[in-house]
CHARMM-style PDB file with segment names, atoms N, HN, CA, C and O in Angstrom:
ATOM      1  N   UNK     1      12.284 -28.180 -21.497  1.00  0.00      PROA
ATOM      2  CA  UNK     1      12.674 -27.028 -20.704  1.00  0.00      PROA
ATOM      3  C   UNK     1      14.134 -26.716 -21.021  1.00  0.00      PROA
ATOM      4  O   UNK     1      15.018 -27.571 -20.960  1.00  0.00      PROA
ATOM      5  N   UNK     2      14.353 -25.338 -21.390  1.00  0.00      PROA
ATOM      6  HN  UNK     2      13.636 -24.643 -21.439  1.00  0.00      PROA
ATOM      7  CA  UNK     2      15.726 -24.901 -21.755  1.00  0.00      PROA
ATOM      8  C   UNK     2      17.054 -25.269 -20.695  1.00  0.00      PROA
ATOM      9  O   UNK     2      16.578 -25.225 -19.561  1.00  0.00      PROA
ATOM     10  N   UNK     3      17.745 -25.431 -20.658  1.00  0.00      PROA
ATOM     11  HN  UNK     3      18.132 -25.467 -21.580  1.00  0.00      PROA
ATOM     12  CA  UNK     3      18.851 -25.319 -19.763  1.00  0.00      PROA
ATOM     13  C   UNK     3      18.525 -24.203 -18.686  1.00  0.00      PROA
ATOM     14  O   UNK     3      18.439 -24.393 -17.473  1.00  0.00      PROA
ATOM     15  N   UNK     4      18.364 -23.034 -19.338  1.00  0.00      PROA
ATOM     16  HN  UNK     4      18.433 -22.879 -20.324  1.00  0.00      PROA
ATOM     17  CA  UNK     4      18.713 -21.692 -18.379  1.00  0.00      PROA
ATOM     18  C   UNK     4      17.312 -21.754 -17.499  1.00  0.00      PROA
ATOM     19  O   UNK     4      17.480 -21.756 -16.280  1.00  0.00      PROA
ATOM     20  N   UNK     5      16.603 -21.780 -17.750  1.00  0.00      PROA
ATOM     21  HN  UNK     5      16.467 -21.779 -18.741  1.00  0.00      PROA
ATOM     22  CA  UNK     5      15.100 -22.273 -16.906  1.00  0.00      PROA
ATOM     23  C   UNK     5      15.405 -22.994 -15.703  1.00  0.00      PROA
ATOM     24  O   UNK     5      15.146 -22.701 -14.535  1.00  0.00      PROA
ATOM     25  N   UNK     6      16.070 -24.103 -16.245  1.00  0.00      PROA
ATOM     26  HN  UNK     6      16.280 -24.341 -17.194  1.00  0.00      PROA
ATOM     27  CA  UNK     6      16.495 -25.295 -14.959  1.00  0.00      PROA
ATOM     28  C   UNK     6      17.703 -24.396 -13.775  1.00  0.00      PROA
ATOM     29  O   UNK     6      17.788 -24.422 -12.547  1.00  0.00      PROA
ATOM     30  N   UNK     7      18.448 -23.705 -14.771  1.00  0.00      PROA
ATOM     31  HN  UNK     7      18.379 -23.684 -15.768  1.00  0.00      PROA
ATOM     32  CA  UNK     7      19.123 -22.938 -13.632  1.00  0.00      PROA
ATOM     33  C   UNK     7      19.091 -22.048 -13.068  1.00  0.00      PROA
ATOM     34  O   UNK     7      20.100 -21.648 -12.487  1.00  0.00      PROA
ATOM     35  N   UNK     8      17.923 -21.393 -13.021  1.00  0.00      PROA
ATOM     36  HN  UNK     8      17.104 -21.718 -13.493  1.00  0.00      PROA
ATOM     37  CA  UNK     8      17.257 -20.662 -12.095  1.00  0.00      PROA
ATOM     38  C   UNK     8      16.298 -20.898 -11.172  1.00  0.00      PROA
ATOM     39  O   UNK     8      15.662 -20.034 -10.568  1.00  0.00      PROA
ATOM     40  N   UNK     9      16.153 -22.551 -11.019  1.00  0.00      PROA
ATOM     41  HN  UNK     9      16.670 -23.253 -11.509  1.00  0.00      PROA
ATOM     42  CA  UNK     9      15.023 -22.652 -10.146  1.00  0.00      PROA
ATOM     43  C   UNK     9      15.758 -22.555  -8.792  1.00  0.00      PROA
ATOM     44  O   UNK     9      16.916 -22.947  -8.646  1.00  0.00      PROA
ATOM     45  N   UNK    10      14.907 -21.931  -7.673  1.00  0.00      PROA
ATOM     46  HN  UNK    10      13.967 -21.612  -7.791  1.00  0.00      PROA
ATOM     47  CA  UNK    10      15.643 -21.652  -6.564  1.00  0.00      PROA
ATOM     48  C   UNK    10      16.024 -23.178  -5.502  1.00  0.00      PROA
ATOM     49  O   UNK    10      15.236 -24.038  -5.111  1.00  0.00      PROA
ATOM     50  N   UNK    11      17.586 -23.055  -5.258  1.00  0.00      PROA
ATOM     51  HN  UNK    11      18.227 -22.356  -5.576  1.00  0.00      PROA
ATOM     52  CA  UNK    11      17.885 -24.297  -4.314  1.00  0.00      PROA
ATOM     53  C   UNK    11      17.277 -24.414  -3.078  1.00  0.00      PROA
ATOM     54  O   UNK    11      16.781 -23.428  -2.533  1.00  0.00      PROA
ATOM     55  N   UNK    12      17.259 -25.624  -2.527  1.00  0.00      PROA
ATOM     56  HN  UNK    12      17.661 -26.426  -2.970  1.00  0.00      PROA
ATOM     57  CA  UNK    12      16.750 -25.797  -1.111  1.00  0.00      PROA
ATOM     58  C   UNK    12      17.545 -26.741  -0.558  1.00  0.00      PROA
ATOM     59  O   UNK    12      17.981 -27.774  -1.065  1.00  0.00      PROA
ATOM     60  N   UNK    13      17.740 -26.163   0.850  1.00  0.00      PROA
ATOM     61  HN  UNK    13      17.386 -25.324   1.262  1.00  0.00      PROA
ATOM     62  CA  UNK    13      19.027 -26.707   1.217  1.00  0.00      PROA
ATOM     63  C   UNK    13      18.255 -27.879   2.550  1.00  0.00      PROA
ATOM     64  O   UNK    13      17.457 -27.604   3.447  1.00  0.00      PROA
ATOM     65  N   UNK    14      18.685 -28.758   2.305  1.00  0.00      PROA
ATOM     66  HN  UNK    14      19.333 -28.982   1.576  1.00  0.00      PROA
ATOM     67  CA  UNK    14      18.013 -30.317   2.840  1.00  0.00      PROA
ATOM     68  C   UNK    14      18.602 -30.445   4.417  1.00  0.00      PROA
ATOM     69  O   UNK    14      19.558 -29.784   4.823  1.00  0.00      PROA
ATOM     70  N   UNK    15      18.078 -31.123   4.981  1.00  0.00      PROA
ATOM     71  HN  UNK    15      17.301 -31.660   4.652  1.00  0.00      PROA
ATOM     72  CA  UNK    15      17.958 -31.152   6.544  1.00  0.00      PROA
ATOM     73  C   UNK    15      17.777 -29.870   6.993  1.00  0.00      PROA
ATOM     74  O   UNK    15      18.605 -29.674   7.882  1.00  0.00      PROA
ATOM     75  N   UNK    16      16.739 -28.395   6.713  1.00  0.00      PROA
ATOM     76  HN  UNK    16      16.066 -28.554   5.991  1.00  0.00      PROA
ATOM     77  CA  UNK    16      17.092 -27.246   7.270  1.00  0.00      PROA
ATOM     78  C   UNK    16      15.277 -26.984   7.569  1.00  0.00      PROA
ATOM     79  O   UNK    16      14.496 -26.554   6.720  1.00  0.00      PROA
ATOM     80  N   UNK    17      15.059 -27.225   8.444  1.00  0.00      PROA
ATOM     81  HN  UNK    17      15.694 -27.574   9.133  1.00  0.00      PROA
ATOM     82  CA  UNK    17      13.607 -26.951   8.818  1.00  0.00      PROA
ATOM     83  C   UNK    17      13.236 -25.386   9.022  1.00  0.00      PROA
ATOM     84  O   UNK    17      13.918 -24.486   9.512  1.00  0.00      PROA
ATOM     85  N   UNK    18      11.951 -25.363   8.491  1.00  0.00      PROA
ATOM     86  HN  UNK    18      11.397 -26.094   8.093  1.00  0.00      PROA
ATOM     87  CA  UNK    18      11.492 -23.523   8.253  1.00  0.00      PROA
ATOM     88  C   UNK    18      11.598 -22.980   9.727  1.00  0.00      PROA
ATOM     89  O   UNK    18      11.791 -21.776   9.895  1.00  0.00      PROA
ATOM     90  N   UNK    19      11.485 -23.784  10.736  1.00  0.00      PROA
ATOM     91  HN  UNK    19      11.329 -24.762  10.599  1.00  0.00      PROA
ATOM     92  CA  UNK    19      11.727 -23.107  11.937  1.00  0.00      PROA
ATOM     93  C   UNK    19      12.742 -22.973  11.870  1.00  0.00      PROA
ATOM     94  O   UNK    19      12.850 -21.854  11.369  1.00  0.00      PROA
ATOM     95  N   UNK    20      14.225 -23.566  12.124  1.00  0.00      PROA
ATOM     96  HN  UNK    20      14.137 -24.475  12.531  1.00  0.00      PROA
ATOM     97  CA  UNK    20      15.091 -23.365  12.012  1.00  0.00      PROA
ATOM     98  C   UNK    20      15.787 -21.913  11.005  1.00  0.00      PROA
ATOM     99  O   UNK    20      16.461 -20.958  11.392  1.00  0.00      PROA
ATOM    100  N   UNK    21      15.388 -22.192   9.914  1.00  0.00      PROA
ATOM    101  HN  UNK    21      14.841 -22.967   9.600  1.00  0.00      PROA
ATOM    102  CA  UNK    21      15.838 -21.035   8.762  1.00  0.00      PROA
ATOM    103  C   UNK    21      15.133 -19.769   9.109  1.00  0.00      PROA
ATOM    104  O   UNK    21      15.538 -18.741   8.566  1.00  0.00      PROA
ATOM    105  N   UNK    22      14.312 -19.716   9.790  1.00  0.00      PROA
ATOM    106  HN  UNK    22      13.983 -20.551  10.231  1.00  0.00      PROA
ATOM    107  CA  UNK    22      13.264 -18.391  10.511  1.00  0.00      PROA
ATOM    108  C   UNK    22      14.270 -17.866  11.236  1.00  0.00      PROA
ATOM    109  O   UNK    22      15.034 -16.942  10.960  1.00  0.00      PROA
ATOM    110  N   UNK    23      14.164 -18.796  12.537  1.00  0.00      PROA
ATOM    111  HN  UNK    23      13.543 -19.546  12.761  1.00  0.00      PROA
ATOM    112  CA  UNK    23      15.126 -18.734  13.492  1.00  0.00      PROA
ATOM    113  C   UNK    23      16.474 -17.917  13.714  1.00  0.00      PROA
ATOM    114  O   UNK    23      16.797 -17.173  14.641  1.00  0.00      PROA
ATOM    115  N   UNK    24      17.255 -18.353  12.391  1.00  0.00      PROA
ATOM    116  HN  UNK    24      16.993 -18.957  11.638  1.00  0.00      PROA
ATOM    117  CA  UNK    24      18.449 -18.440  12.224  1.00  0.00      PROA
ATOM    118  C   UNK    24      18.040 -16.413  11.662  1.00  0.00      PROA
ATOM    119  O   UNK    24      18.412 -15.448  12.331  1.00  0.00      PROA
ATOM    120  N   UNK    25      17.216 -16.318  10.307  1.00  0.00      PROA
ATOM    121  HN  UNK    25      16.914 -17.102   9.764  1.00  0.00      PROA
ATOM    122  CA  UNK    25      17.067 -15.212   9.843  1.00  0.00      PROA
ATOM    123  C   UNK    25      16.774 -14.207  11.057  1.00  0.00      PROA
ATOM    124  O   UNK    25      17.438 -13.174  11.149  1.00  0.00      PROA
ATOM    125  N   UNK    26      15.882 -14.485  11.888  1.00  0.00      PROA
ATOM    126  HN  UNK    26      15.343 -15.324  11.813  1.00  0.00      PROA
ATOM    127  CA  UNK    26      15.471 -13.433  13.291  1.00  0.00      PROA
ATOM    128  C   UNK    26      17.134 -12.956  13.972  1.00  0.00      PROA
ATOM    129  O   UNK    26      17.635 -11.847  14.160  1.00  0.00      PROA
ATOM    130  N   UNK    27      17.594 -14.210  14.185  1.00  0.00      PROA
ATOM    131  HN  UNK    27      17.187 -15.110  14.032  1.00  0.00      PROA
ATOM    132  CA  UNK    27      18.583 -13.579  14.844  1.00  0.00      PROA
ATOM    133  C   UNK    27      19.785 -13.052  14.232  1.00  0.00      PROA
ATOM    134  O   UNK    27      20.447 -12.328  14.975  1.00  0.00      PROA
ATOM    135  N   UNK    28      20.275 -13.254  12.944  1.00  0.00      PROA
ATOM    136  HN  UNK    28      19.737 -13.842  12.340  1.00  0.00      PROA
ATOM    137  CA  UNK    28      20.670 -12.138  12.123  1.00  0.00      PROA
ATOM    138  C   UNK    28      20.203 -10.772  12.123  1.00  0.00      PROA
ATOM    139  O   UNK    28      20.983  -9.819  12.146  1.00  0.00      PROA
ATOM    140  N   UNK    29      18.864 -10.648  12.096  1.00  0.00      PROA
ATOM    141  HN  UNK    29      18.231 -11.422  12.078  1.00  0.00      PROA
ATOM    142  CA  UNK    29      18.371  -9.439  11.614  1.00  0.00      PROA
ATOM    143  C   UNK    29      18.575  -8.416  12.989  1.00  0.00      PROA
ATOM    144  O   UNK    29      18.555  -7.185  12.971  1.00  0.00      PROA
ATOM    145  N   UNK    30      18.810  -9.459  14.384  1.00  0.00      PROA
ATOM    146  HN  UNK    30      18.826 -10.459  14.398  1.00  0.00      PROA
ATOM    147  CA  UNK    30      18.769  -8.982  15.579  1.00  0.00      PROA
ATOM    148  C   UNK    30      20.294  -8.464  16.273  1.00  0.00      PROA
ATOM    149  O   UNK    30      20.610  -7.761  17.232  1.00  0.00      PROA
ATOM    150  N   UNK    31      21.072  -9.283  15.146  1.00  0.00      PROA
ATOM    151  HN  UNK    31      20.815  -9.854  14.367  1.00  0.00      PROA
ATOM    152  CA  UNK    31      22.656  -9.600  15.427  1.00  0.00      PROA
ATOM    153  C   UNK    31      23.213  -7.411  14.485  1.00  0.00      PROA
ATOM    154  O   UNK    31      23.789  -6.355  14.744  1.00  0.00      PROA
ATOM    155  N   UNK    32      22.452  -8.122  13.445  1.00  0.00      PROA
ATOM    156  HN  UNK    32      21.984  -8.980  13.235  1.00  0.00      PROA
ATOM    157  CA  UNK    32      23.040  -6.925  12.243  1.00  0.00      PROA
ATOM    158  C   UNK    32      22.463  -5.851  12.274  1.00  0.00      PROA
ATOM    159  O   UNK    32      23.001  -4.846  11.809  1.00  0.00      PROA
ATOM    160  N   UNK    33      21.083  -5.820  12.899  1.00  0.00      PROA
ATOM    161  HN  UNK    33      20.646  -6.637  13.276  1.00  0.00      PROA
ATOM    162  CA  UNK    33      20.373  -4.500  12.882  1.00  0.00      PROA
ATOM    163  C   UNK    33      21.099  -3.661  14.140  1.00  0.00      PROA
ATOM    164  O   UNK    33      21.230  -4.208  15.235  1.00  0.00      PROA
ATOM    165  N   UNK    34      21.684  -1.923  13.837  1.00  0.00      PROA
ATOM    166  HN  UNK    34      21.578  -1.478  12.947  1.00  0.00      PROA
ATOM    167  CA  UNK    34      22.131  -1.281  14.548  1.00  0.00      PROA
ATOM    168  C   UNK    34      21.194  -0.587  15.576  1.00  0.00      PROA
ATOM    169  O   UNK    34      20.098  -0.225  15.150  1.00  0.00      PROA
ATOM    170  N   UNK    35      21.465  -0.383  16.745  1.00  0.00      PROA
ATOM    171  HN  UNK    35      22.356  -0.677  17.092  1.00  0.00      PROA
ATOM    172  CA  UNK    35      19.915   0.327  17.618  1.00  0.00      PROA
ATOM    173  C   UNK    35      20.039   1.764  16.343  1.00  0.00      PROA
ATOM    174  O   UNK    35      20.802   2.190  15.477  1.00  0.00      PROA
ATOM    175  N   UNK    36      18.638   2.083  17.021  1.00  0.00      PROA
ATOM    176  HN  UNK    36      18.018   1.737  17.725  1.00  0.00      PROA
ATOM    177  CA  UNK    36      17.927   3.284  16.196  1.00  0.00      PROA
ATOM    178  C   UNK    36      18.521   4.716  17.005  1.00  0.00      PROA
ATOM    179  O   UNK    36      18.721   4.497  18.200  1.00  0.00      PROA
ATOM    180  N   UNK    37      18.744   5.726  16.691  1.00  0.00      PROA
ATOM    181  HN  UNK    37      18.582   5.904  15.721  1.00  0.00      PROA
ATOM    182  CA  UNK    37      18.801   7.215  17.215  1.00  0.00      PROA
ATOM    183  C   UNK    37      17.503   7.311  17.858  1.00  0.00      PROA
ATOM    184  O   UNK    37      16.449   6.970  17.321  1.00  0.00      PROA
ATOM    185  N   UNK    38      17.645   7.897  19.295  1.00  0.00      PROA
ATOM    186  HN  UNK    38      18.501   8.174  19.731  1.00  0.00      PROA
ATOM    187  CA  UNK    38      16.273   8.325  19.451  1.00  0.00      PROA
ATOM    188  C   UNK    38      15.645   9.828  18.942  1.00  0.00      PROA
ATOM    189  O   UNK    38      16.163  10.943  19.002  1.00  0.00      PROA
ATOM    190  N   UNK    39      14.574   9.482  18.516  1.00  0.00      PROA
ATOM    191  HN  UNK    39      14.153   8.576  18.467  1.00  0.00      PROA
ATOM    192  CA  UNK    39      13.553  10.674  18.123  1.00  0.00      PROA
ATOM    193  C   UNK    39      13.842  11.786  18.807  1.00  0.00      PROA
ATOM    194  O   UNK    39      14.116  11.719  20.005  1.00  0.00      PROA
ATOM    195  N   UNK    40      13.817  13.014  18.102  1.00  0.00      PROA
ATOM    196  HN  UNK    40      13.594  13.069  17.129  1.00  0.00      PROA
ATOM    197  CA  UNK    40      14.174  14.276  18.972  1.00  0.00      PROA
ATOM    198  C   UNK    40      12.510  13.923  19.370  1.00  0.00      PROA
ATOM    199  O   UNK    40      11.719  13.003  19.159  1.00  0.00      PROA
ATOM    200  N   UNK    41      12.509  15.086  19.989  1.00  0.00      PROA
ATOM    201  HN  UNK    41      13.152  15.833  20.160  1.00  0.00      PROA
ATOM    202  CA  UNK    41      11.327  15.915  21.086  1.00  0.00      PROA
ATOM    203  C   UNK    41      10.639  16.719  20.394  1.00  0.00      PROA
ATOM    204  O   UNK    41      11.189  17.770  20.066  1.00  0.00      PROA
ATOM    205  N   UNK    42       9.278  16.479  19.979  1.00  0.00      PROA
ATOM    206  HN  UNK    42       8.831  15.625  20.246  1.00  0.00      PROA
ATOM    207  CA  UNK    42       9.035  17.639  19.355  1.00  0.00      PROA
ATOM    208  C   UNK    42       8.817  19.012  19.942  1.00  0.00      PROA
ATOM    209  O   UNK    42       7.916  19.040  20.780  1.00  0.00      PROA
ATOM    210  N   UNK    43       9.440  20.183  19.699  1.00  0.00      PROA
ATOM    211  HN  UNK    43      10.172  20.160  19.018  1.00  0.00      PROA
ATOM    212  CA  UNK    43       9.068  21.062  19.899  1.00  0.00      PROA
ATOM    213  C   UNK    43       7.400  22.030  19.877  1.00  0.00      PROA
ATOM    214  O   UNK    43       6.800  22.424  18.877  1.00  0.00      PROA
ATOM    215  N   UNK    44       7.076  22.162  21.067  1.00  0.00      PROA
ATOM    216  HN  UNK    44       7.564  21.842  21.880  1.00  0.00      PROA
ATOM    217  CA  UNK    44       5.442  22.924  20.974  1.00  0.00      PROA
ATOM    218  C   UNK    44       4.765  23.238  19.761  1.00  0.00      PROA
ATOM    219  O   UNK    44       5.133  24.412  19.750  1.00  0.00      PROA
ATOM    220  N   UNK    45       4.182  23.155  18.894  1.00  0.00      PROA
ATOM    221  HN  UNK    45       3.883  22.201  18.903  1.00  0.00      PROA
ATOM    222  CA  UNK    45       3.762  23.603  18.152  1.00  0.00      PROA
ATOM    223  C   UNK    45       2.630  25.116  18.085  1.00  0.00      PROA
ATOM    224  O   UNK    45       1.441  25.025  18.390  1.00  0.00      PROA
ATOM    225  N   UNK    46       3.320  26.516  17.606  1.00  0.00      PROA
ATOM    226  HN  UNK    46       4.286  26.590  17.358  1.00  0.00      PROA
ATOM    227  CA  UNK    46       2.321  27.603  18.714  1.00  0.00      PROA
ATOM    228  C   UNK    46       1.337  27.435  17.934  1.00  0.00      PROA
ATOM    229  O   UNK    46       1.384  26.831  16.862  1.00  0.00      PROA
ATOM    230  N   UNK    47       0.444  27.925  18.389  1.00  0.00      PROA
ATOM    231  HN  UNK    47       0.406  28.416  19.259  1.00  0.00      PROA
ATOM    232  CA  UNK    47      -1.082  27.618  17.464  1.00  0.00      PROA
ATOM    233  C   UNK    47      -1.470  29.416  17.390  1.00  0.00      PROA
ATOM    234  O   UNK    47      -1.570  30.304  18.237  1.00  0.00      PROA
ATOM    235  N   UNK    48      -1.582  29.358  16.182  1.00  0.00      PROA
ATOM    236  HN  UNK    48      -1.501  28.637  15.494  1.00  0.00      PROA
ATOM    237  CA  UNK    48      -2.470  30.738  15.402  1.00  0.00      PROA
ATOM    238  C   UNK    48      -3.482  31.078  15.956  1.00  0.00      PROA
ATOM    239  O   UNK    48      -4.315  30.227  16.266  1.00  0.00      PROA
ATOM    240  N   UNK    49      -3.600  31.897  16.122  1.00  0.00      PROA
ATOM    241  HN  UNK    49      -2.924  32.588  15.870  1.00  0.00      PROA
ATOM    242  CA  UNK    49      -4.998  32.994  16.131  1.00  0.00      PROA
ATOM    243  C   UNK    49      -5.531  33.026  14.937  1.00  0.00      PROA
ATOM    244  O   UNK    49      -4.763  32.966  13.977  1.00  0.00      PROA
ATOM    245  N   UNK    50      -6.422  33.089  14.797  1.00  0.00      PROA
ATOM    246  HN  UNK    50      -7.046  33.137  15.576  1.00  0.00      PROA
ATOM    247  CA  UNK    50      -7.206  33.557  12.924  1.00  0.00      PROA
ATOM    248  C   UNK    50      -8.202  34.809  14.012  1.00  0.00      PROA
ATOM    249  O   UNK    50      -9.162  34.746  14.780  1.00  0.00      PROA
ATOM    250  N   UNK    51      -7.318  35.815  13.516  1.00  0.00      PROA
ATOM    251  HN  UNK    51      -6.538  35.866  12.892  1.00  0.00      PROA
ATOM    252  CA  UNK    51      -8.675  37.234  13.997  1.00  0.00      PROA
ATOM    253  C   UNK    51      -9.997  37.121  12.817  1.00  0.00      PROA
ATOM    254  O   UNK    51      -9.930  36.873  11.613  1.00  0.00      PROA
ATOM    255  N   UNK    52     -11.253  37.421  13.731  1.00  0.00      PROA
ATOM    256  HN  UNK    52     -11.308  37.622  14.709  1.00  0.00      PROA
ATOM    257  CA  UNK    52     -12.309  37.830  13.312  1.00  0.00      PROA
ATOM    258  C   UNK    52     -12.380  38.991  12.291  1.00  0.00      PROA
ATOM    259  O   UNK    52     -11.964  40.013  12.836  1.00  0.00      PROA
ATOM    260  N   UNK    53     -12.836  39.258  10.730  1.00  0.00      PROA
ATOM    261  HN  UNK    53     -13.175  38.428  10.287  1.00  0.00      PROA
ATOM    262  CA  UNK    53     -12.645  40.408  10.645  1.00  0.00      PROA
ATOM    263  C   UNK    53     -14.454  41.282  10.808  1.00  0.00      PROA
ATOM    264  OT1 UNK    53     -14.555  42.508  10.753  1.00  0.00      PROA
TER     265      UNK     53
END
């Protein structure tokens, strides 16, 4: 196996349990995510006539 192969395999960082690293990611995403704008209102939509001809 080439060198550069070996240095791309992805690290894993030891004593860090998937709950934990979940965990940790949720509340980042909860920390960094900005609230949302609320949705305008939609306005009525008028509805057409189709005349008979």
């Amino acid at each position: 196996m080439p060198a550069s192969e070996r240095d791309d395999a992805p690290r894993v960082a030891a004593g860090v349990s998937m709950r934990e690293l979940l965990a940790s990611c949720a509340a980042a995403a909860a920390v960094s995510t900005p609230p949302s704008a609320p949705l305008p209102e939609a306005a009525p939509v008028p509805q057409e006539r189709c005349e008979a001809a």
